[in-house]
N, C-alpha and C positions, 0 to 999 in steps of 0.2 A: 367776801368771795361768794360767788354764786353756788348753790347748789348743780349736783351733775344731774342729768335725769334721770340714771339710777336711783341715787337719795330721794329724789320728790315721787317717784314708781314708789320707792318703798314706803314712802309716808300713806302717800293715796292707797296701796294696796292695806295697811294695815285699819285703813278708813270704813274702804269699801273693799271687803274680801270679795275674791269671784268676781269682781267687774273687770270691766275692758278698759285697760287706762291706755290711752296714744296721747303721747307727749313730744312736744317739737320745742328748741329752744331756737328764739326768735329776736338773742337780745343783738345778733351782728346788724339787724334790719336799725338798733337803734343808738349807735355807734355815736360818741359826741351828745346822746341826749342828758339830761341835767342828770334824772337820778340811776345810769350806767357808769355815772362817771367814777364813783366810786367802785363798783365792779359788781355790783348788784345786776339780776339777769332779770329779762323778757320773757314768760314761756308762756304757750300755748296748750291747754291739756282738754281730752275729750274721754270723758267717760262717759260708761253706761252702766246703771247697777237697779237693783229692783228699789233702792233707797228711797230715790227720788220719786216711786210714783206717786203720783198725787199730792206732790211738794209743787209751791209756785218758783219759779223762778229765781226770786233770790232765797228762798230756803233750801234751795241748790247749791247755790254760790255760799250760802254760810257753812253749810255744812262742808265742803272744798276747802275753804279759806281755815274752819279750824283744824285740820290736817296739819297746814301751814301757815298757823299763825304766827312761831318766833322766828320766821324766818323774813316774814315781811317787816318794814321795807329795805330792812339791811342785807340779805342775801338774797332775795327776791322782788324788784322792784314792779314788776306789771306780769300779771296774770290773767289769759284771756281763758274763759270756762267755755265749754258747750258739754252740759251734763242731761243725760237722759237717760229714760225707764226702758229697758229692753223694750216692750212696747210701742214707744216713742222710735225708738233706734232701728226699729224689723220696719216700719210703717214710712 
């Protein structure tokens, strides 16, 4: 069963304290795809924290992804990241 996006809020937040987390869950968009079929969810999450400045792009994504590592890919099947440095985020 899929996480709620309260649960993955509070994963993310205990990750990145003080960042801005906006999460959208996008698994009704994939309705019939192979790995929903089990009930594993689509989400979309967008942070911003000072973590990432001066991380590339996928040391963004890893750092994300370990938040929610046991949850992948049995109660989280696809995660789309947009993660940035206040910086990045004002600009």
């Amino acid at each position: 069963m899929r996480p709620t996006l309260d649960e993955i809020r509070e994963r993310l937040a205990g990750g990145f304290p003080g960042a801005l987390i906006e999460l959208e869950d996008d698994s009704h968009l994939h309705a019939g795809h192979e790995g929903a079929k089990g009930g594993a969810g689509h989400f979309r999450a967008r942070l911003v924290s000072g973590r990432f400045a001066g991380l590339s792009k996928v040391a963004r994504h890893r750092l994300v992804y370990d938040c929610l590592r046991d949850w992948m890919p049995h109660r989280i099947h696809a995660l789309t990241i947009d993660a940035r440095s206040p910086d990045e985020a004002a600009g």
